[in-house]
Backbone as a printed PyTorch tensor [residue, N CA C, xyz], in Angstrom:
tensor([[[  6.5370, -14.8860,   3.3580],
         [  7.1890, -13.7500,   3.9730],
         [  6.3580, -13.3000,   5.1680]],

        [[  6.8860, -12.8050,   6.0920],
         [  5.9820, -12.5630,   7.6020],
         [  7.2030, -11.5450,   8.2920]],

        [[  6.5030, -10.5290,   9.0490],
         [  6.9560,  -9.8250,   9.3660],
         [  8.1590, -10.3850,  10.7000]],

        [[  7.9770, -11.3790,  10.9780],
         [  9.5440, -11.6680,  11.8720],
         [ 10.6350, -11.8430,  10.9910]],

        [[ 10.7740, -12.2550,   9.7760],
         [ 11.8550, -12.4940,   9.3150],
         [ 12.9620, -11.3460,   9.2270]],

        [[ 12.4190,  -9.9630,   9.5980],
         [ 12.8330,  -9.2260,   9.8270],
         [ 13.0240,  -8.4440,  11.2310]],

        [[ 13.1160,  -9.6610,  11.9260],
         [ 13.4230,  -9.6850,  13.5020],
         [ 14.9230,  -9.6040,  13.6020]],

        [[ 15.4280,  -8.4260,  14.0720],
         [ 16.8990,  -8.6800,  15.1090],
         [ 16.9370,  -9.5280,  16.6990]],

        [[ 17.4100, -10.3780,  16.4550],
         [ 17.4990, -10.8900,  18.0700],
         [ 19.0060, -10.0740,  18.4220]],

        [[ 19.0180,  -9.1420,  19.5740],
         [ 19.8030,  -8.4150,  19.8190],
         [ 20.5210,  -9.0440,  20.9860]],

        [[ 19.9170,  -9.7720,  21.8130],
         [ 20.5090, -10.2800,  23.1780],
         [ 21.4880, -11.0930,  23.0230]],

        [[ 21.9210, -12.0680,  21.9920],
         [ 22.7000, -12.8790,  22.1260],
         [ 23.8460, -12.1460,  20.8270]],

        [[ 23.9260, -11.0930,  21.1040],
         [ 25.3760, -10.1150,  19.9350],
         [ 26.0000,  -9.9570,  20.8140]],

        [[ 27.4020,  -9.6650,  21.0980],
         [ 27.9790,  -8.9800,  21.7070],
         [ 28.2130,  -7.4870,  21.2510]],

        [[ 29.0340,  -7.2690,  22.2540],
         [ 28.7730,  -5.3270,  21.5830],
         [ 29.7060,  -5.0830,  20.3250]],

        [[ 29.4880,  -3.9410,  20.0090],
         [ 30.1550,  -3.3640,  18.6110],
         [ 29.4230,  -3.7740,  17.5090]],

        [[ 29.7360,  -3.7010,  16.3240],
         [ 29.0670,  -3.8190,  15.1210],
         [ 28.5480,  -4.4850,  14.2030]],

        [[ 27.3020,  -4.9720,  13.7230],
         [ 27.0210,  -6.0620,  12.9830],
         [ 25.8770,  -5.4100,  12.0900]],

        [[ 26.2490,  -6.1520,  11.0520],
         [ 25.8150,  -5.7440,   9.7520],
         [ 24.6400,  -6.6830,   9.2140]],

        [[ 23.8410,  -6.3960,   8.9050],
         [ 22.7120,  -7.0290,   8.1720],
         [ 22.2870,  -6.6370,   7.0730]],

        [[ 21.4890,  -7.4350,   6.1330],
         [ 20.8000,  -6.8600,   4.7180],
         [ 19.8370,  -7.6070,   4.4000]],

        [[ 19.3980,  -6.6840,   3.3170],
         [ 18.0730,  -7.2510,   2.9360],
         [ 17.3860,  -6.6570,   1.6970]],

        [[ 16.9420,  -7.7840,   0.9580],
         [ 16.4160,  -7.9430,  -0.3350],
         [ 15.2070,  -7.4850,  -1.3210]],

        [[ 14.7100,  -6.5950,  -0.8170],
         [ 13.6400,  -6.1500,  -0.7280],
         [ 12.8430,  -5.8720,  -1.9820]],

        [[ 11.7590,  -6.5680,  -2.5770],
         [ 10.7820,  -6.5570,  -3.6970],
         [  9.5870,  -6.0110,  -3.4090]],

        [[  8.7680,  -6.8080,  -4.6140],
         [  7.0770,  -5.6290,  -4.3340],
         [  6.3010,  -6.6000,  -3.4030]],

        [[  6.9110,  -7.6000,  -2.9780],
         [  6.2120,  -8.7150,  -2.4740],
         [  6.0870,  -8.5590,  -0.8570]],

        [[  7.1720,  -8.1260,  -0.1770],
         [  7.1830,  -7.1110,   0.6330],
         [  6.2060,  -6.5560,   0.8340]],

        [[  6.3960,  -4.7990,   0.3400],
         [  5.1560,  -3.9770,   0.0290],
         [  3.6450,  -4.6790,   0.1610]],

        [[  3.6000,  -5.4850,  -0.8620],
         [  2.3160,  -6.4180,  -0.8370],
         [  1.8000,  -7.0920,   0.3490]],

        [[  2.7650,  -8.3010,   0.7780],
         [  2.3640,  -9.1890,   1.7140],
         [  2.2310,  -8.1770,   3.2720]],

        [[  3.4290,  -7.2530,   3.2070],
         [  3.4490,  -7.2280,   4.6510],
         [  2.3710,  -5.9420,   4.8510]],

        [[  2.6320,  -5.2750,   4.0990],
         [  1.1260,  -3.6240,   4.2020],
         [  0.4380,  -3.0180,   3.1820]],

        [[  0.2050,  -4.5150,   2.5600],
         [ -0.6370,  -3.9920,   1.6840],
         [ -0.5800,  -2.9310,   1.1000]],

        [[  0.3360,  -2.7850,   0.3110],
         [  0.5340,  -1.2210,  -0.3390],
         [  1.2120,  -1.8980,  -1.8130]],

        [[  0.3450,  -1.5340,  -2.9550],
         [  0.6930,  -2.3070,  -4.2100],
         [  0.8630,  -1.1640,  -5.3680]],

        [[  1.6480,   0.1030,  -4.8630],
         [  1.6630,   0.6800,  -5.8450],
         [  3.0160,   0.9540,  -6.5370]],

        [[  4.0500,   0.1220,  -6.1350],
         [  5.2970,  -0.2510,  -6.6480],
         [  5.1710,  -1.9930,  -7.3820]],

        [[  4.5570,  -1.8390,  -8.5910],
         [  5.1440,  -3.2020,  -8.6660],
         [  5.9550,  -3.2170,  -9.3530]],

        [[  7.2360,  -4.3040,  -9.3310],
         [  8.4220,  -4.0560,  -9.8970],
         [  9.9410,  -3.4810,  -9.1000]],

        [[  9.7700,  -3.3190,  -7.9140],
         [ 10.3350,  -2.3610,  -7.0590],
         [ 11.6970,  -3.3160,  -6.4090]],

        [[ 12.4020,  -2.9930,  -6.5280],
         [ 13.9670,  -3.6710,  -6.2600],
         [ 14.9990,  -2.9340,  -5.2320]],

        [[ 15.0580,  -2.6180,  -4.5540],
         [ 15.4460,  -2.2730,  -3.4020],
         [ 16.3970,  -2.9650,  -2.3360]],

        [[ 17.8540,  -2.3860,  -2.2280],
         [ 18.7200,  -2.9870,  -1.4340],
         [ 18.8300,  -2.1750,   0.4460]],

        [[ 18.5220,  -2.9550,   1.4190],
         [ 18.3770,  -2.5250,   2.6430],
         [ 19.8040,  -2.6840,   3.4890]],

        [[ 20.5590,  -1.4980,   3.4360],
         [ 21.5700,  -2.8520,   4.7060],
         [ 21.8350,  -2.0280,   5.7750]],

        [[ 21.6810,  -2.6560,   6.5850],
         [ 21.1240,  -2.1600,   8.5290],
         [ 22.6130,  -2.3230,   9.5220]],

        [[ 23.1830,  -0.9500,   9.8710],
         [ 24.0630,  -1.4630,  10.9530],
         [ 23.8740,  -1.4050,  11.9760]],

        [[ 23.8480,  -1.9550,  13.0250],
         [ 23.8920,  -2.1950,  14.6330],
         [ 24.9880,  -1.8580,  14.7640]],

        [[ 24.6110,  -1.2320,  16.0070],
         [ 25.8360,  -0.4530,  17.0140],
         [ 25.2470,  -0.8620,  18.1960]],

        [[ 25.8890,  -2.3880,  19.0760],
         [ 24.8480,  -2.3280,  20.3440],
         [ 25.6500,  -2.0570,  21.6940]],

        [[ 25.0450,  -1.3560,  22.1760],
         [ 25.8490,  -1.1030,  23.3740],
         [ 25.3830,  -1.3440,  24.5570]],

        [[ 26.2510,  -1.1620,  25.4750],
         [ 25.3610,  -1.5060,  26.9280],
         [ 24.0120,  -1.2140,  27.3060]],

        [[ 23.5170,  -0.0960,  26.9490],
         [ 22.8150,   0.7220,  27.2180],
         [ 21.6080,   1.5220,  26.1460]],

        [[ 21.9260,   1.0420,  24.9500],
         [ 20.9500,   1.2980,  23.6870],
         [ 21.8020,   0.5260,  22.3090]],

        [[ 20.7720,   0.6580,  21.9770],
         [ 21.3180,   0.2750,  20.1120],
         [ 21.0440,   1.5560,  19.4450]],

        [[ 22.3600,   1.6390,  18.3090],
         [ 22.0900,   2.5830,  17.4000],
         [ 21.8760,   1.5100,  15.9690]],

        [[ 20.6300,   2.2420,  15.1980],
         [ 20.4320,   1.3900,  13.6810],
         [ 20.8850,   2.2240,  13.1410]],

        [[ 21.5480,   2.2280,  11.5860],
         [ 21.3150,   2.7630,  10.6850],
         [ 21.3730,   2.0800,   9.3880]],

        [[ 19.9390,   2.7380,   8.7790],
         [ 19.3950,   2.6380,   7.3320],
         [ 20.2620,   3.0020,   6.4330]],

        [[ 20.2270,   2.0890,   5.6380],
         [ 20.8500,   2.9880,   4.0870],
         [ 20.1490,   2.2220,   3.3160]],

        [[ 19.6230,   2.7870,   1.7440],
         [ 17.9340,   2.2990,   1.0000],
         [ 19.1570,   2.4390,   0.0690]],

        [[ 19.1700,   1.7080,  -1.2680],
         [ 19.5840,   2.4940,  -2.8450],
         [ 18.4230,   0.9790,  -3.4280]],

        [[ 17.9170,   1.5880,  -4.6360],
         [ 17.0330,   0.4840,  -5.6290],
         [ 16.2600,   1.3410,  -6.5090]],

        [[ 16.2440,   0.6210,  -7.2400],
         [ 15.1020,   0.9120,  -8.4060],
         [ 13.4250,   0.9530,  -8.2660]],

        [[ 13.1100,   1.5050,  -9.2070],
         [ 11.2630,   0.9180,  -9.4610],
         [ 11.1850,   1.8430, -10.6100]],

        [[ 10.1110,   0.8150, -11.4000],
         [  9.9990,   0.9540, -12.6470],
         [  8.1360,   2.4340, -12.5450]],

        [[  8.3290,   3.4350, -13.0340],
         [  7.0970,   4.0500, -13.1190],
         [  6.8930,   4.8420, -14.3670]],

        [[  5.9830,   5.3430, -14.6110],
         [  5.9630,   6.1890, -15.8100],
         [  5.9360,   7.6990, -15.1900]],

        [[  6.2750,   8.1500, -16.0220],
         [  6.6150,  10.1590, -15.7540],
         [  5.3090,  10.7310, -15.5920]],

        [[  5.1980,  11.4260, -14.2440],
         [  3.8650,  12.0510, -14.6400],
         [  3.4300,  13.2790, -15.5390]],

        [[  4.7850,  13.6080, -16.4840],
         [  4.3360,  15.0350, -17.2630],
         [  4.1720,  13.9240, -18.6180]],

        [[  5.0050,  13.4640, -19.1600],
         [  5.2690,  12.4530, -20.1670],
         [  4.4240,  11.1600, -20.8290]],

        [[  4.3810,  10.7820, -19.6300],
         [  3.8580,   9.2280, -19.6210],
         [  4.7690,   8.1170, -19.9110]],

        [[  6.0490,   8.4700, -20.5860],
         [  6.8020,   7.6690, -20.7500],
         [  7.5260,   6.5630, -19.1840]],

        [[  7.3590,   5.1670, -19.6230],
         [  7.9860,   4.9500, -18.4490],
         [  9.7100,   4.8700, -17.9840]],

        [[  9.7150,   4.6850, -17.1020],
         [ 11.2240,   5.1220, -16.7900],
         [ 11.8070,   3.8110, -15.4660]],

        [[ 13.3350,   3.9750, -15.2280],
         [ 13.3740,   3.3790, -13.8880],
         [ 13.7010,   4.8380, -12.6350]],

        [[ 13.0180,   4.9620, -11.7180],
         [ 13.2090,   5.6360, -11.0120],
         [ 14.2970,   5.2390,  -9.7230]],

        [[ 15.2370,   6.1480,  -9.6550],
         [ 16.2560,   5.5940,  -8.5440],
         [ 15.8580,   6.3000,  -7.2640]],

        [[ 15.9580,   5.1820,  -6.4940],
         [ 15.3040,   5.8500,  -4.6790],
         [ 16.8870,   5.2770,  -4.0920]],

        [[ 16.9580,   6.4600,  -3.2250],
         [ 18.2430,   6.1690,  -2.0510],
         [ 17.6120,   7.1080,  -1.0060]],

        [[ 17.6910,   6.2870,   0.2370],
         [ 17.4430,   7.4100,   1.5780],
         [ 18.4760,   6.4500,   2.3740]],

        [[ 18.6960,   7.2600,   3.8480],
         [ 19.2680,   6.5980,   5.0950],
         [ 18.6080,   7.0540,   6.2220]],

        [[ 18.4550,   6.4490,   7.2860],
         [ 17.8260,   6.8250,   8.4410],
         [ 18.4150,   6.0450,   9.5220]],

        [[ 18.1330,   6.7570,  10.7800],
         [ 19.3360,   6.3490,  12.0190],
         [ 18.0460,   6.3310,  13.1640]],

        [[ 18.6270,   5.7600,  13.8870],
         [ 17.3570,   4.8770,  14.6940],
         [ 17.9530,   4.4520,  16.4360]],

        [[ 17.7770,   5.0180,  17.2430],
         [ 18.4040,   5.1350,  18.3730],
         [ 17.2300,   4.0130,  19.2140]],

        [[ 17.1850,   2.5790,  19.7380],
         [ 16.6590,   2.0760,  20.3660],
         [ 17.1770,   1.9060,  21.7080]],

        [[ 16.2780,   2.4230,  23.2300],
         [ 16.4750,   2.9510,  24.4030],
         [ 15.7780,   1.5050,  25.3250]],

        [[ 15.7970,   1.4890,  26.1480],
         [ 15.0280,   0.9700,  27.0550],
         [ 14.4510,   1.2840,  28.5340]],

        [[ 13.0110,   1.2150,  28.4600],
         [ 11.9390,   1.9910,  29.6230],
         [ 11.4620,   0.7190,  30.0830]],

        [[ 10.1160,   1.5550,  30.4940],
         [  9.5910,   0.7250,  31.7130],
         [  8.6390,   0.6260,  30.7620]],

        [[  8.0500,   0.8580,  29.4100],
         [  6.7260,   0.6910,  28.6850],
         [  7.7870,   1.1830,  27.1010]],

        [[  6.9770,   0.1990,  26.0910],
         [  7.2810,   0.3290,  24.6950],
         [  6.4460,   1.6590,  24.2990]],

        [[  7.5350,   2.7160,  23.3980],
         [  7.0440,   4.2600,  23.1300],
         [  7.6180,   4.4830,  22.2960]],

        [[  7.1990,   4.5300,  20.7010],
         [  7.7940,   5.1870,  19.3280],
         [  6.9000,   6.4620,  19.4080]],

        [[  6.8770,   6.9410,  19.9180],
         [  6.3220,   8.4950,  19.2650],
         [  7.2930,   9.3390,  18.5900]],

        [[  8.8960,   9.1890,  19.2900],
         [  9.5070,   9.9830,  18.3310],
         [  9.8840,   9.4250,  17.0200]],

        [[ 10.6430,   9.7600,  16.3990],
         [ 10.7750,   9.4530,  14.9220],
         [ 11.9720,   8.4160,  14.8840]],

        [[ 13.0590,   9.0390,  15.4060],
         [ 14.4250,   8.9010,  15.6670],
         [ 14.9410,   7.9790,  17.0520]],

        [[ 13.4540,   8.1080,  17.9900],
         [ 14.1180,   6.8440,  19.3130],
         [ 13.0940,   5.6320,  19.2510]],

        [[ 13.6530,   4.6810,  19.7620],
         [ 12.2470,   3.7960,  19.9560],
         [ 13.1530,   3.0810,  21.6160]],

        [[ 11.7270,   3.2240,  22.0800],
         [ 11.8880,   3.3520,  23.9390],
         [ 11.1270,   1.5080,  23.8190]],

        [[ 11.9300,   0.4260,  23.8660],
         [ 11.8510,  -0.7290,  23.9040],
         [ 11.5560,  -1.4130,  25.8980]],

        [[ 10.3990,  -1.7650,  26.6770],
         [ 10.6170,  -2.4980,  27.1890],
         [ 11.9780,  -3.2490,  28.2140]],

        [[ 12.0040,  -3.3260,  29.0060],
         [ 13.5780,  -3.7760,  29.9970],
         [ 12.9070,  -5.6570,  29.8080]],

        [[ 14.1910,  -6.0460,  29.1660],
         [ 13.5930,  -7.5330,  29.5930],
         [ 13.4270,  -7.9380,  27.8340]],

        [[ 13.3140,  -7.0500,  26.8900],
         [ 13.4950,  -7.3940,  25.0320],
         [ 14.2950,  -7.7070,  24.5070]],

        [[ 14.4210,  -8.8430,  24.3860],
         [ 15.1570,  -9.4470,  23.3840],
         [ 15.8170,  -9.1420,  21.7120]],

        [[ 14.6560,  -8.4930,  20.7420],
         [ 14.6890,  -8.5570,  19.6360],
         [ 13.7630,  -7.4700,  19.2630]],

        [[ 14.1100,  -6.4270,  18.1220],
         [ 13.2280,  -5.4880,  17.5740],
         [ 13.2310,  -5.9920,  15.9450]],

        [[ 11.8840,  -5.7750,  15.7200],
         [ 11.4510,  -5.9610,  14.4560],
         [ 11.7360,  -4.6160,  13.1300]],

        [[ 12.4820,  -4.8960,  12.6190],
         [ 12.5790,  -3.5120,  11.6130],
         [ 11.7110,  -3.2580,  10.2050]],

        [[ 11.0740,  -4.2650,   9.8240],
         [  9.8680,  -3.8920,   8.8260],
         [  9.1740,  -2.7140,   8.5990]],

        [[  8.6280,  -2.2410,   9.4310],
         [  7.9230,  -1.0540,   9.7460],
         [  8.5170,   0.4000,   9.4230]],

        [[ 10.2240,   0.1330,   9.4650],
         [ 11.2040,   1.2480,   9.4640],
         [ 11.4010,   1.0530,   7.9410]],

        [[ 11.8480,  -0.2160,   7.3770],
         [ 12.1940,  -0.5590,   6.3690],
         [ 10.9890,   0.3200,   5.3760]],

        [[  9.7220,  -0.1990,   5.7010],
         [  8.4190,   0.2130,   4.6740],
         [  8.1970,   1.8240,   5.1220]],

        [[  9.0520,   2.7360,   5.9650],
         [  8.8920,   3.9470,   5.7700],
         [  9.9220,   4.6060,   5.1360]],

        [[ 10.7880,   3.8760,   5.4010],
         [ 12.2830,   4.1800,   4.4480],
         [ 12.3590,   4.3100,   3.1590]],

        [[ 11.1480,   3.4680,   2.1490],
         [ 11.0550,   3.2370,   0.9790],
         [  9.8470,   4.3190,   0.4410]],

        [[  8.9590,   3.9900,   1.4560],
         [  7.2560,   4.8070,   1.0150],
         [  8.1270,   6.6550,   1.5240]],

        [[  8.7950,   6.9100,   2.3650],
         [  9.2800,   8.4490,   2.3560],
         [ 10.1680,   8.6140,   0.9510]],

        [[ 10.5900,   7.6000,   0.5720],
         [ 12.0050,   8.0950,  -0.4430],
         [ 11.5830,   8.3130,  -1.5860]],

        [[  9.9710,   8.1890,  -1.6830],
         [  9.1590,   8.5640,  -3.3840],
         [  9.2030,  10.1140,  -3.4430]],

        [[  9.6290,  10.1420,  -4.3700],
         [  9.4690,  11.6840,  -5.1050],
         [  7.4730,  11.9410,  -4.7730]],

        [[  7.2740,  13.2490,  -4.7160],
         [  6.0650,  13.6500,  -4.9230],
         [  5.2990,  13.7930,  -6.6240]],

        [[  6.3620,  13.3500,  -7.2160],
         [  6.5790,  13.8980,  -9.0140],
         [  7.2040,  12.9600,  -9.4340]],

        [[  7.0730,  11.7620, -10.6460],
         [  8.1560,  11.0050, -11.0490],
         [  8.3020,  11.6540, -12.0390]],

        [[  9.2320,  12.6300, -12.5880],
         [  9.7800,  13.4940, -13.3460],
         [ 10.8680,  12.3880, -14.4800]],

        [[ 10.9450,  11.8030, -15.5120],
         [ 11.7930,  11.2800, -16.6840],
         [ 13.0970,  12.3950, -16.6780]],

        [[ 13.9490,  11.4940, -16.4880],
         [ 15.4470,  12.5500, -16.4730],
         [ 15.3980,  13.0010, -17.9520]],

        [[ 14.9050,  12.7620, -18.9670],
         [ 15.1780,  13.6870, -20.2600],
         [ 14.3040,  14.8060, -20.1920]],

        [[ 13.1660,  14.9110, -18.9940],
         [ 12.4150,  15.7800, -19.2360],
         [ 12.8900,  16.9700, -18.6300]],

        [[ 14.1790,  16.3140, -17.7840],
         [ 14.4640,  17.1850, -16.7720],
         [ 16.0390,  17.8100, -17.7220]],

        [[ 16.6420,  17.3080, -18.4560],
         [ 17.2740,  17.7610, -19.1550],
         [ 17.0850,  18.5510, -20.0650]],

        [[ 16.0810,  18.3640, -20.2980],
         [ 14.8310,  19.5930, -21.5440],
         [ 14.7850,  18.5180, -22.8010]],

        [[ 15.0640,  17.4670, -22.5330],
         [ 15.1430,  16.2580, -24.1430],
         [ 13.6530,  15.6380, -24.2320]],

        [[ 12.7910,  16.2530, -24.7290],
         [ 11.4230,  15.3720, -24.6550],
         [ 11.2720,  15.8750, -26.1470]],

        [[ 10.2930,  14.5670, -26.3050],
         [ 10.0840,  14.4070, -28.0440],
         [  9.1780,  15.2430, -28.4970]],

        [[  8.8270,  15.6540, -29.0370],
         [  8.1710,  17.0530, -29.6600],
         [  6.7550,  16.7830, -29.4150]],

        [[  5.8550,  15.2230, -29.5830],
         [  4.6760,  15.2470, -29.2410],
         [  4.2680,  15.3060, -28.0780]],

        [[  4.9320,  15.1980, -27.0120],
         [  5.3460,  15.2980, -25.4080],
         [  5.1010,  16.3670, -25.1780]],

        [[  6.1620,  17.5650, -25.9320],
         [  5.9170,  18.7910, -25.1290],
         [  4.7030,  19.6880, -26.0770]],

        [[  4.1630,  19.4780, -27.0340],
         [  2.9110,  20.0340, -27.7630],
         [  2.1630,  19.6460, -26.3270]],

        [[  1.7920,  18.2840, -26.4660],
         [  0.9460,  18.4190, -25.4300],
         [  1.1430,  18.6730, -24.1580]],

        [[  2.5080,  19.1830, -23.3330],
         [  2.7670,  20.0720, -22.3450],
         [  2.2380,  21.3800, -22.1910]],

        [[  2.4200,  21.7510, -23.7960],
         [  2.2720,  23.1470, -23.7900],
         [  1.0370,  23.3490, -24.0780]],

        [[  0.2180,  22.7380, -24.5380],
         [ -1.6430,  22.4630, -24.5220],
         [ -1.8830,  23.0970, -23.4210]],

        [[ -1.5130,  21.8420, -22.6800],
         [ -2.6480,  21.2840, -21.0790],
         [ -2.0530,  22.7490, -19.8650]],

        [[ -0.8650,  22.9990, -19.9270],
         [ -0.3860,  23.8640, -18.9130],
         [ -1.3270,  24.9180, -18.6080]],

        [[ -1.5180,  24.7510, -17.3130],
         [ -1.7140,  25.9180, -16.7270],
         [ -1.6400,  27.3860, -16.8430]],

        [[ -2.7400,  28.0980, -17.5660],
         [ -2.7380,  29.7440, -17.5410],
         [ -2.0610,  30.0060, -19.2680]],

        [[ -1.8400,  28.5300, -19.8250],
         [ -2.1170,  28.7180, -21.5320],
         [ -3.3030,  29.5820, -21.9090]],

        [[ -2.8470,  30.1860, -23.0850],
         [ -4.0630,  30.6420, -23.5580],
         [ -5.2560,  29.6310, -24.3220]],

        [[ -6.5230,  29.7640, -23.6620],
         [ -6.7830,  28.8050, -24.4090],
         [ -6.9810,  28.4630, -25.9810]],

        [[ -7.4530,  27.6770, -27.0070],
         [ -7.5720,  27.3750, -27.8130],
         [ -8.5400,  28.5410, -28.5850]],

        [[ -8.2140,  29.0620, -29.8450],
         [ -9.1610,  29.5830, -30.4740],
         [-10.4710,  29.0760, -31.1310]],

        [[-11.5030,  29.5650, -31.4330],
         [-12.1270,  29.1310, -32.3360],
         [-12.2610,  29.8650, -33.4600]],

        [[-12.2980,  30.0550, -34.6110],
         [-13.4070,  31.0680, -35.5420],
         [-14.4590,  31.1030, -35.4720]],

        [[-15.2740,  30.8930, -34.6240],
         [-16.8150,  31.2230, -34.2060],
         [-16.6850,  32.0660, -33.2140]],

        [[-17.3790,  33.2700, -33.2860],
         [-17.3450,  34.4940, -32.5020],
         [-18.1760,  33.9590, -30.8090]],

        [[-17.4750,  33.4540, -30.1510],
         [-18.2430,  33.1120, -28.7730],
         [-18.5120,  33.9180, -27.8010]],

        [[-18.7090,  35.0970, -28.1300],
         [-19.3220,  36.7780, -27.4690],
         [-21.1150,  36.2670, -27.6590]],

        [[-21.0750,  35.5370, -29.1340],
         [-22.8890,  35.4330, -29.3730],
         [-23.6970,  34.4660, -29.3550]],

        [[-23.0000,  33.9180, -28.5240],
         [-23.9910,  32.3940, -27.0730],
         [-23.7660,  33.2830, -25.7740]],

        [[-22.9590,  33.8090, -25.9490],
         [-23.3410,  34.3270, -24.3100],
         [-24.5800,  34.8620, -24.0070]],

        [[-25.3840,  34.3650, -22.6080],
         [-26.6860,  35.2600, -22.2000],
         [-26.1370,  36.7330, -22.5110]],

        [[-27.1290,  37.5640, -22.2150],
         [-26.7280,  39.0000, -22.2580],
         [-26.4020,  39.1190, -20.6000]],

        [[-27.3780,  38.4800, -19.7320],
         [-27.2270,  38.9640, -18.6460],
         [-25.6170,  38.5250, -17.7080]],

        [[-25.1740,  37.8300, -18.8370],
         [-23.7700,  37.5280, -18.1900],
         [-22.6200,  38.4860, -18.7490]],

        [[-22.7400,  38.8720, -19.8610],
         [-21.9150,  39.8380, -20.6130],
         [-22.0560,  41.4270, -19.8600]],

        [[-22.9600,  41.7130, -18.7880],
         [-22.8270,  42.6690, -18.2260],
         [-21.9050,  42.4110, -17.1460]],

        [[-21.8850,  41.2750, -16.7650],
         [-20.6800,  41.1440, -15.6820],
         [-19.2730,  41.5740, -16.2400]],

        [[-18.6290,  41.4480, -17.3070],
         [-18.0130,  42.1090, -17.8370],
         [-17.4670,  43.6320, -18.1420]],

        [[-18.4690,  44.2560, -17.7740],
         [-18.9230,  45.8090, -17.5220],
         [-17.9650,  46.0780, -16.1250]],

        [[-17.9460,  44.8160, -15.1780],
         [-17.4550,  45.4080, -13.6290],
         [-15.7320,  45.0200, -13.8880]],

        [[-15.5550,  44.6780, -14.9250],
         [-14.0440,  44.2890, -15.2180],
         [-13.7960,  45.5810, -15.4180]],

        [[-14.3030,  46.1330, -16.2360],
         [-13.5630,  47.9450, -16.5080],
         [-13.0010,  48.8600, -15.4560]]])
């Protein structure tokens, strides 16, 4: 796999619409940017061209799977990713992606490479949270949420029956005094 195979040669289309796709695994991810934290990752790409005299319009559409575990749970799950993204390619006197949405191609280019779009299309469409849809339904198995309700944040903590007022230094138990 090498990043031309995902070369459009645009010069020899005529105008109006053409459709492309693409197959996309962890091998991808792997080979082309080194990024190995989907393995398992199944992903359908399909790209329309709109070329016109004067620019190309792309547009993205992502839907696929990847297999991860929940980060409240641990249980693993398949996580579903779908994004789309639209992609306006222009032509200048010098190659310029700074914006998000144009890419300013060279007079005299033949062919744009879409890999790069593809591997942001997928790496943006991750949740910040892989959340298990039963967790999100409130269906989690009882040893799941014990230990939810442990670990959470601003729980009270755990008791002991040992009075832990009498390990404290003294000189720290006066700090206590400025709580009043």
């Amino acid at each position: 796999m090498k990043k031309k195979d995902y070369n459009i040669v645009f010069s020899g289309l005529p105008l109006g619409r053409h459709d492309f796709e693409y197959e996309i695994d962890e091998t991808f991810l792997d080979v082309l940017f080194d990024y190995h934290d989907l393995p398992g990752i199944k992903v359908n790409v399909k790209v329309e061209l709109a070329k016109q005299n004067t620019m190309l319009e792309f547009a993205f559409k992502m839907k696929g799977m990847v297999p991860v575990e929940c980060d409240l749970t641990g249980e693993p799950f398949d996580q579903e990713l779908k994004n789309s993204f639209d992609l306006v390619v222009k032509f200048g006197d010098a190659y310029n992606d700074d914006d998000d949405e144009i890419l300013i191609l060279p007079h005299g280019e033949y062919e744009v490479n879409l890999s790069q779009f593809i591997y942001e299309l997928i790496v943006l469409s991750l949740p910040t949270k892989f959340i298990h849809p039963k967790v999100e339904e409130g269906d989690v198995d009882e040893e799941a949420l014990d230990l939810l309700e442990k670990y959470m944040p601003g729980a009270p903590p755990e008791s002991n029956d040992d009075d832990e007022d009498d390990d404290v230094d003294p000189r720290w138990s006066k700090l206590k005094d400025l709580l009043n």
